[in-house]
N, C-alpha and C positions, 0 to 999 in steps of 0.2 A: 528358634529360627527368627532372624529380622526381616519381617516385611520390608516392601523398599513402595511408595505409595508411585504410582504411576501418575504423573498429571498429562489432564485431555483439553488439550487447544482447539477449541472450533474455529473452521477456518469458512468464512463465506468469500467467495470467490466467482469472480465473473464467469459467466457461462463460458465464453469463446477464447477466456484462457488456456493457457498448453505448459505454463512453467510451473506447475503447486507441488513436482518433485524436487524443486531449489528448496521450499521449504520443511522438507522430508529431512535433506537432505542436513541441514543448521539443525535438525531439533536434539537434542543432547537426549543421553541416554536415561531413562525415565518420562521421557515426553512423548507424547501423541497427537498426531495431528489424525483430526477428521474434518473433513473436507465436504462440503455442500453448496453448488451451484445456486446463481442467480442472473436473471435475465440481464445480458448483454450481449451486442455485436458486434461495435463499434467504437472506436476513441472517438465523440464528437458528444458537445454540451447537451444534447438532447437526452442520448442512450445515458448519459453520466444522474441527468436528475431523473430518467426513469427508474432507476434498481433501487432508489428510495420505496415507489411502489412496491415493490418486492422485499424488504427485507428483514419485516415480520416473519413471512412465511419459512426465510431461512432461518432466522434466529430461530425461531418453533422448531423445523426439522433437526436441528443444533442441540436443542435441548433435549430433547427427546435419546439424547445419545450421550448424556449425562459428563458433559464436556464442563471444565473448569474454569474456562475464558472464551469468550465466542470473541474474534475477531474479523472485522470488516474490511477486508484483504484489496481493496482498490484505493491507490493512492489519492488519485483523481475523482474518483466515486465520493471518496470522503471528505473533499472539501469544495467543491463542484461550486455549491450557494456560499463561499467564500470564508470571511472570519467566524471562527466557532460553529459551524456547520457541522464537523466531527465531532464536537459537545454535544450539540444535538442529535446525533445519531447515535451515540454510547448511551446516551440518558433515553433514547426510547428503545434500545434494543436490551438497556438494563430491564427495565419498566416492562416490557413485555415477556421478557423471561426469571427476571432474578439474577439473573447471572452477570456476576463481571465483565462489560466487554470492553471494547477499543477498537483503536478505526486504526487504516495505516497512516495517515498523515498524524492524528496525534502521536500514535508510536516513533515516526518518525521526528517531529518536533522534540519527542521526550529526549530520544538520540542524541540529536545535534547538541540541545545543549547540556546532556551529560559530557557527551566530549570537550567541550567547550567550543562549538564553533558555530558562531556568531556573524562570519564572513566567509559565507560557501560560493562555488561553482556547483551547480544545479545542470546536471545534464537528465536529459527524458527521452524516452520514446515516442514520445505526444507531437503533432503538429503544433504548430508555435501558439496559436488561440491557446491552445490547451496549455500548453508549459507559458505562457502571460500568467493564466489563473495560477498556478502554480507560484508565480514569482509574487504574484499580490500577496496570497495567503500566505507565504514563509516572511514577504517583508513584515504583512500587521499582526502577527506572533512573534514577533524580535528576532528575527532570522534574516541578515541583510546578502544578499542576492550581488554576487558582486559583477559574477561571468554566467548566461543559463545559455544551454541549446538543447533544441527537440530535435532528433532524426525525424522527425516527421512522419510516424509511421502510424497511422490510425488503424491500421488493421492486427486486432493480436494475434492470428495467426502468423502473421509476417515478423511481429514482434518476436515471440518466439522461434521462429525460424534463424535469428542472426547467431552466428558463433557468438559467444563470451569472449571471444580475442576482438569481434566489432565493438563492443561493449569497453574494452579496455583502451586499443585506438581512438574510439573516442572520446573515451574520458579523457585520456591524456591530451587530444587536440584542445580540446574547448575547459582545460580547467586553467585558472586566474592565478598565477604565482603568489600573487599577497590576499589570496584568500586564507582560510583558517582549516574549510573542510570542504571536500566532495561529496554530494550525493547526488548519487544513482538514484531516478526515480520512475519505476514500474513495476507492477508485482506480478508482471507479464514476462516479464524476459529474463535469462537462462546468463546470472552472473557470478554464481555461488564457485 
């Protein structure tokens, strides 16, 4: 009989997120996601560098459930204090558990440039402060920003709340023709 090894994604995720069955929903067969809250309420700069306070204590509840990659599932969370700020977050949540992790803004960065794209439209959920920071951090990681817009929705309840066809609508309004690539960016809203 051949075993088949299941691998365990730890997922840290904003508290007053509502979409972490998008990512249920992408995981291929032999994967698992487990899922463990962390303090937020709000899309705004404050809540963004508070869930650093907090993300010991998820990584800990993460490990403890013998997961094979703990990931920091806020796009925004993870680059908040700007260039390499998601470095820093991987190397202490390595560092306090052992475990391999990742933040979504590295994941994403690793993304774009496997695809090769080097000249996105950057659309977000974020009010525009929020997706600014966003366009700084993907320009000084070699990611040039060519067209970006935020719905401006700081609330993730509301985020979660739009259909996937708002999400499509407007990516197709606000994406740049002689861009290279589109991302979508929140790990709040319902686009799978």
């Amino acid at each position: 009989m051949i075993s088949t090894r299941i691998v365990r994604i730890g997922m840290i995720y904003p508290a007053a997120g509502r979409s972490e069955k998008e990512f249920e929903k992408l995981a291929p067969e032999g994967v698992e996601v487990h899922i463990t809250r962390i303090k937020f309420g709000h899309e705004d700069k404050s809540q963004l560098l508070e869930m650093e306070n907090h993300l010991d204590d998820a990584a800990d509840l993460l490990s403890q459930a013998g997961v094979d990659i703990i990931l920091f599932n806020c796009t925004t969370g993870s680059l908040v204090k700007g260039y390499r700020y998601d470095r820093k977050l991987i190397s202490k949540m390595e560092k306090r558990t052992g475990i391999p992790s990742m933040t979504r803004a590295t994941a994403a960065l690793m993304a774009l440039k496997h695809l090769g794209s080097t000249r996105i439209s950057l659309v977000t959920a974020y009010p525009q402060e929020i997706t600014d920071m966003e366009v700084k951090f993907l320009n000084r990681n070699g990611i040039e920003v060519i067209r970006s817009k935020g719905a401006n929705i700081s609330d993730p309840y509301k985020q979660a709340r739009k259909e996937p066809s708002f999400w499509f609508n407007f990516s197709l309004r606000n994406f740049a023709k002689n861009s290279d690539g589109l991302f979508i960016s929140c790990a709040g809203i319902r686009v799978v």
